[in-house]
N, CA, C and O of each residue as an XYZ file, in Angstrom:
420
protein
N      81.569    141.687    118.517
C      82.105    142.915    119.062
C      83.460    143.198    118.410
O      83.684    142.995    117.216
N      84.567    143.804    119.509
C      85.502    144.352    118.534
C      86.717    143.409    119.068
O      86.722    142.942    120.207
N      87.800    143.173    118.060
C      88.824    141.552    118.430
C      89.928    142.653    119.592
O      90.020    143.777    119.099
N      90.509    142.557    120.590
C      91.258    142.296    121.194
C      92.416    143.063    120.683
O      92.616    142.581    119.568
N      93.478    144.198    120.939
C      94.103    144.776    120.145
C      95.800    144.124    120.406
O      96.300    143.447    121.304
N      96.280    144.669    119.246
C      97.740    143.550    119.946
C      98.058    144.567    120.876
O      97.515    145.670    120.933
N      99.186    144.037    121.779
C     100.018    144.912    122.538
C     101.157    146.138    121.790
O     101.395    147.342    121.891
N     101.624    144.982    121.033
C     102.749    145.676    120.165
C     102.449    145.829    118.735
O     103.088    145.160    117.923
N     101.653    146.540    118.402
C     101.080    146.655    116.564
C     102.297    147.113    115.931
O     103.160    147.813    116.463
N     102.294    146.662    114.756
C     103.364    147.319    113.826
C     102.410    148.031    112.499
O     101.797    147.630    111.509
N     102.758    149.483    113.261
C     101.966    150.210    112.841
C     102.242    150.890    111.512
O     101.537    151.790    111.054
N     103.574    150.273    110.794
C     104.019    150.753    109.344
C     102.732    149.535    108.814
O     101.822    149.973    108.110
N     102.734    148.229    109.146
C     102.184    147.553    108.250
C     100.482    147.665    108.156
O      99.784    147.661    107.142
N     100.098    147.759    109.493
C      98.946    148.566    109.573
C      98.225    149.694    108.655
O      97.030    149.757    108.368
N      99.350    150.629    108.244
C      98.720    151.153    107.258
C      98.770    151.223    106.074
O      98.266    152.125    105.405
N      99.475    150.145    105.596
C      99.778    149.889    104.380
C      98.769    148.956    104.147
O      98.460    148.764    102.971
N      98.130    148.269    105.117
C      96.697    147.283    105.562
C      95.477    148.726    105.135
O      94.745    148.743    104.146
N      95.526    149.275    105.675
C      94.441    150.593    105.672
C      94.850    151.150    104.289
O      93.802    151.471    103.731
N      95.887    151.402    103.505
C      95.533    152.056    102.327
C      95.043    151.061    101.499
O      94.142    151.366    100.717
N      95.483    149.886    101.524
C      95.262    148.712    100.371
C      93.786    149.053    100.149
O      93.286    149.363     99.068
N      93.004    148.926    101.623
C      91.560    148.699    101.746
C      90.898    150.195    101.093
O      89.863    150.214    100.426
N      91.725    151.440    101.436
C      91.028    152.546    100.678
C      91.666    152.538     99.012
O      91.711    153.623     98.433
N      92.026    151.595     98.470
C      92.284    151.762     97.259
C      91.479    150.617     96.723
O      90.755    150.872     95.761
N      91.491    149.607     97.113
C      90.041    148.517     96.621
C      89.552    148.802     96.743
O      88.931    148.423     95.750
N      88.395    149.844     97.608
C      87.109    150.190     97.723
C      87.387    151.741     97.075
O      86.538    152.508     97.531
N      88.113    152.274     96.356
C      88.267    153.562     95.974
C      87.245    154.532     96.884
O      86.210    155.127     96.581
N      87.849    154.446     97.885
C      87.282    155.020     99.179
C      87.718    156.716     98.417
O      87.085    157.288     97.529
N      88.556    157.036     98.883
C      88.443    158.826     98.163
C      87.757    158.873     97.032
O      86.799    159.645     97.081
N      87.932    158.248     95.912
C      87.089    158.499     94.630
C      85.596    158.730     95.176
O      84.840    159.647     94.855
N      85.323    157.564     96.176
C      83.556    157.784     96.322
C      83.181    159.474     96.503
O      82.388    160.290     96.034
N      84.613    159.405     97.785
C      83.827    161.061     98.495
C      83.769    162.018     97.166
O      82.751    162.707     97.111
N      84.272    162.102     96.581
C      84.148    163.490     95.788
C      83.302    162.695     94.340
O      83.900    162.795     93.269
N      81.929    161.927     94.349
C      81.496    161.557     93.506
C      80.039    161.977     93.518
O      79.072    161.491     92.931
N      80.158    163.187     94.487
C      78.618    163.034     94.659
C      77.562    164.146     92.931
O      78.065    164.352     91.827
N      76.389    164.503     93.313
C      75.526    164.986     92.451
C      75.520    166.329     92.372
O      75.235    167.024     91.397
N      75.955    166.758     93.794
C      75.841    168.132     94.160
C      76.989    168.914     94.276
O      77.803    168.288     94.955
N      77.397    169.915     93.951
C      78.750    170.562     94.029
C      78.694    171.152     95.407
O      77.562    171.513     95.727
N      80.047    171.423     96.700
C      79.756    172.034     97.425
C      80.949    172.976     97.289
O      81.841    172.505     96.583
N      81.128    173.878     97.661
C      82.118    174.822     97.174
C      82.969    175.294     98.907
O      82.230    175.516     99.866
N      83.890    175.349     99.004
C      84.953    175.834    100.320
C      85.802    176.538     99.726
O      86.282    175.837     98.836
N      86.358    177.769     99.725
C      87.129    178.465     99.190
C      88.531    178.466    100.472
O      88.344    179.009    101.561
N      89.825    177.812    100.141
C      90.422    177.325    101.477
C      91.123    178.466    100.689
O      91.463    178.421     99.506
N      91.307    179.695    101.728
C      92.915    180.733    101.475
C      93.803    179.791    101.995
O      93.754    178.694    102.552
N      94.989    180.955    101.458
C      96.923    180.287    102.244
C      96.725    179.911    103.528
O      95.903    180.454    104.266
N      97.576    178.827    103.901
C      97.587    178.320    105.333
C      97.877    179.554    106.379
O      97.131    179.804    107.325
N      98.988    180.235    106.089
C      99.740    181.460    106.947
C      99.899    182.933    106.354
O     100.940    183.590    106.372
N      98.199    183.481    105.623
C      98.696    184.537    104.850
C      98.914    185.790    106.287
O      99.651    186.764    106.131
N      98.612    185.693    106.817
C      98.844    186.424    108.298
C      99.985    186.070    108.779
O      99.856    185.836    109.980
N     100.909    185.937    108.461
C     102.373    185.993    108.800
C     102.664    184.149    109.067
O     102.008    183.232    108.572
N     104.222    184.016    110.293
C     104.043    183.007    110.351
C     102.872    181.934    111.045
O     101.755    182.342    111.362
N     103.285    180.578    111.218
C     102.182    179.564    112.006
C     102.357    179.783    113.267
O     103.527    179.916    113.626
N     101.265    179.887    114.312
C     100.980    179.733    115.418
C      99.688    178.934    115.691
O      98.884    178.766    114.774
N      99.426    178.356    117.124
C      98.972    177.689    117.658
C      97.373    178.450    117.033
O      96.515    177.572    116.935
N      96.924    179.670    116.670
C      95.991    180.295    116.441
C      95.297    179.684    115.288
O      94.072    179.709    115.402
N      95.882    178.992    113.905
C      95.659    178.258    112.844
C      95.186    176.831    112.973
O      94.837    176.165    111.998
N      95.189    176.315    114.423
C      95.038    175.076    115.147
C      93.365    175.067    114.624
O      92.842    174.002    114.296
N      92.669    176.258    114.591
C      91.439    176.140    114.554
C      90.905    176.175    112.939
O      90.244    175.305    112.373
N      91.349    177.321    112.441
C      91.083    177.036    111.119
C      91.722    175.778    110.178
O      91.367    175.519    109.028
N      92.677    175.117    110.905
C      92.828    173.743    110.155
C      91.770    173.083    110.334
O      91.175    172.424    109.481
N      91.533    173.205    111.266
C      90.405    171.980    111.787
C      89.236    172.487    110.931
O      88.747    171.710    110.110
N      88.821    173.555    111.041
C      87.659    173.664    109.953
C      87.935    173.423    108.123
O      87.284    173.206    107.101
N      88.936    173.572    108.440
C      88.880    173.384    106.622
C      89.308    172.003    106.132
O      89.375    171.598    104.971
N      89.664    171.181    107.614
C      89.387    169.419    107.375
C      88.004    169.420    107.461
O      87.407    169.000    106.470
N      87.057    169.964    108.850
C      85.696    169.046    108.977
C      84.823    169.311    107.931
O      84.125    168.509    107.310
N      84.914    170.353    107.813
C      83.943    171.075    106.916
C      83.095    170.523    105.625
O      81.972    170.158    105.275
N      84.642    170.756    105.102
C      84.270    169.876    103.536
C      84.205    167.955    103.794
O      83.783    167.034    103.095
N      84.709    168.012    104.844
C      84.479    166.477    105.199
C      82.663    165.886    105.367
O      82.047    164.960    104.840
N      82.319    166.847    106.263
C      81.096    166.803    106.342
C      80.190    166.586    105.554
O      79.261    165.779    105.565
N      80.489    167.316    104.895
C      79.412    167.852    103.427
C      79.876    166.923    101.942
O      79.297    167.101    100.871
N      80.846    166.076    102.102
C      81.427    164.511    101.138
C      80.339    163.588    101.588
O      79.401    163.228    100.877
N      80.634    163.082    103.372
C      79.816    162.402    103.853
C      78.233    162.694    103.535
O      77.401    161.809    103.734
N      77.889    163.889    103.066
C      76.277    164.177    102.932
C      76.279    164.064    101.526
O      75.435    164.811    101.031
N      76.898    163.425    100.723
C      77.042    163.066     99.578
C      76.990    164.475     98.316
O      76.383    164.452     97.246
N      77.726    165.474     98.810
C      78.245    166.242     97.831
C      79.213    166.262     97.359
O      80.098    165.739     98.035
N      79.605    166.792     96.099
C      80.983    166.391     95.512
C      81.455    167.741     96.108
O      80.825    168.798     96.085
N      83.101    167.440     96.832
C      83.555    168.483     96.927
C      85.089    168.094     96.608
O      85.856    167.141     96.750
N      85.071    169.417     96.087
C      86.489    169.183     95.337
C      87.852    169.970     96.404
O      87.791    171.086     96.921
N      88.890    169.078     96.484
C      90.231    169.648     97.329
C      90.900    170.581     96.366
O      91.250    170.203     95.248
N      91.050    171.620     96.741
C      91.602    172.490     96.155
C      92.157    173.479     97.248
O      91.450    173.872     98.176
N      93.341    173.818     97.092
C      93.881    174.494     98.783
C      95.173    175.561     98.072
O      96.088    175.442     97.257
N      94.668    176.477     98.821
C      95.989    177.854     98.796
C      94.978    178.288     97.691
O      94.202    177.630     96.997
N      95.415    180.402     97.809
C      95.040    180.983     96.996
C      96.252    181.941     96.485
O      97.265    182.032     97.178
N      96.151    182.536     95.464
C      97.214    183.461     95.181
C      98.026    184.576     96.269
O      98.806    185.456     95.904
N      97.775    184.396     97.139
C      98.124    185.216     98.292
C      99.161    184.618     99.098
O      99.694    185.279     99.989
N      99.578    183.115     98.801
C     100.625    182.023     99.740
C     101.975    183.016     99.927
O     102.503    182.962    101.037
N     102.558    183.891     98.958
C     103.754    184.459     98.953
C     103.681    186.200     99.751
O     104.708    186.875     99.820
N     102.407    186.686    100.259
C     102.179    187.402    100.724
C     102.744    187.706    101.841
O     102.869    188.930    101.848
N     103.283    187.115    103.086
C     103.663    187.629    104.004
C     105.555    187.684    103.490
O     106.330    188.531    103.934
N     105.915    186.687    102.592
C     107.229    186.794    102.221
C     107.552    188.350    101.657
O     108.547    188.977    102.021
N     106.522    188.886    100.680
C     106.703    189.909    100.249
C     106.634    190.982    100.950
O     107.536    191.812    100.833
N     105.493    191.222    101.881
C     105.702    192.470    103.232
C     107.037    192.159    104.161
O     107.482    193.128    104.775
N     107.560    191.177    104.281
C     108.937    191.341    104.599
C     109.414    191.919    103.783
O     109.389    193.150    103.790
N     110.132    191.059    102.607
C     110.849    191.737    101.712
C     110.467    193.579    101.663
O     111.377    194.404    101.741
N     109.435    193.862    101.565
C     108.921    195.167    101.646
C     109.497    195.883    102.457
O     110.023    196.926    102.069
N     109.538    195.493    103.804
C     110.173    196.332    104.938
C     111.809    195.999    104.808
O     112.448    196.944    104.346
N     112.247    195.325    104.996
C     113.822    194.913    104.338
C     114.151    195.828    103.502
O     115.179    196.450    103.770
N     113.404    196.190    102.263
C     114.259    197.169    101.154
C     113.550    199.032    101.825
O     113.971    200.175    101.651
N     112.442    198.510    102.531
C     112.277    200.011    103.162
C     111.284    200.109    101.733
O     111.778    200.853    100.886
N     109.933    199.459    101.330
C     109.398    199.998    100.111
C     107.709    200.147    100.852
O     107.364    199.477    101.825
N     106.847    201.121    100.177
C     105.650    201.070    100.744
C     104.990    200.820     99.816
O     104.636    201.874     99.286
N     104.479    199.652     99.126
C     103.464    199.141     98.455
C     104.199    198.815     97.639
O     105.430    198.807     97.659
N     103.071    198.347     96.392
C     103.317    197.848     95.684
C     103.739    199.353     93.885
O     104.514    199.206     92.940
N     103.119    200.131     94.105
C     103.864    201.140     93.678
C     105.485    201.403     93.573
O     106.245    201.682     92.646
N     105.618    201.201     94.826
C     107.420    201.476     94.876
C     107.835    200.286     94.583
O     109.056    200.409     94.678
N     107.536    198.791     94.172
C     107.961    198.090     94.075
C     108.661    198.355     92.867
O     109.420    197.509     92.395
């Protein structure tokens, strides 16, 4: 069964225990080794302005997702943010100088 947990773990060394083991077993290399390509197109974290509790959900999908589909032995590749990350900086800036599009820019 499973050993008995300490009371007081020292949980820096713990995971320096847990990466050792995902780097001898090139545990990430496996996931993204598979036959099949799966494709997730992840946009900007906050192209809708700033973070709120509302993004709680789409994080979570754009961890399980492609997680899922590694475990079903497809290669999926991490690739995150799209050209749009500076987008809500710029509709500020936009309203700040008083400009309407990208025309008056």
């Amino acid at each position: 069964m499973f050993e008995k947990p300490e009371s007081r773990p020292n949980f820096p060394s713990l995971e320096e225990d847990i990466l050792k083991m995902w780097e001898d077993k090139n545990v990430f290399a496996r996931t993204i080794r598979g036959d099949k390509d799966f494709v997730f197109y992840d946009g900007p974290p906050f192209a809708t302005g700033t973070p709120h509790y509302g993004h709680l959900l789409a994080g979570t999908i754009k961890d399980v997702v492609p997680r899922y589909w590694a475990m079903r032995g497809y290669k999926v590749e991490r690739r995150f943010g799209w050209d749009t990350h500076g987008l809500p900086v710029e509709m500020e800036i936009e309203k700040k100088l008083d400009l309407n599009g990208p025309d008056e820019v």
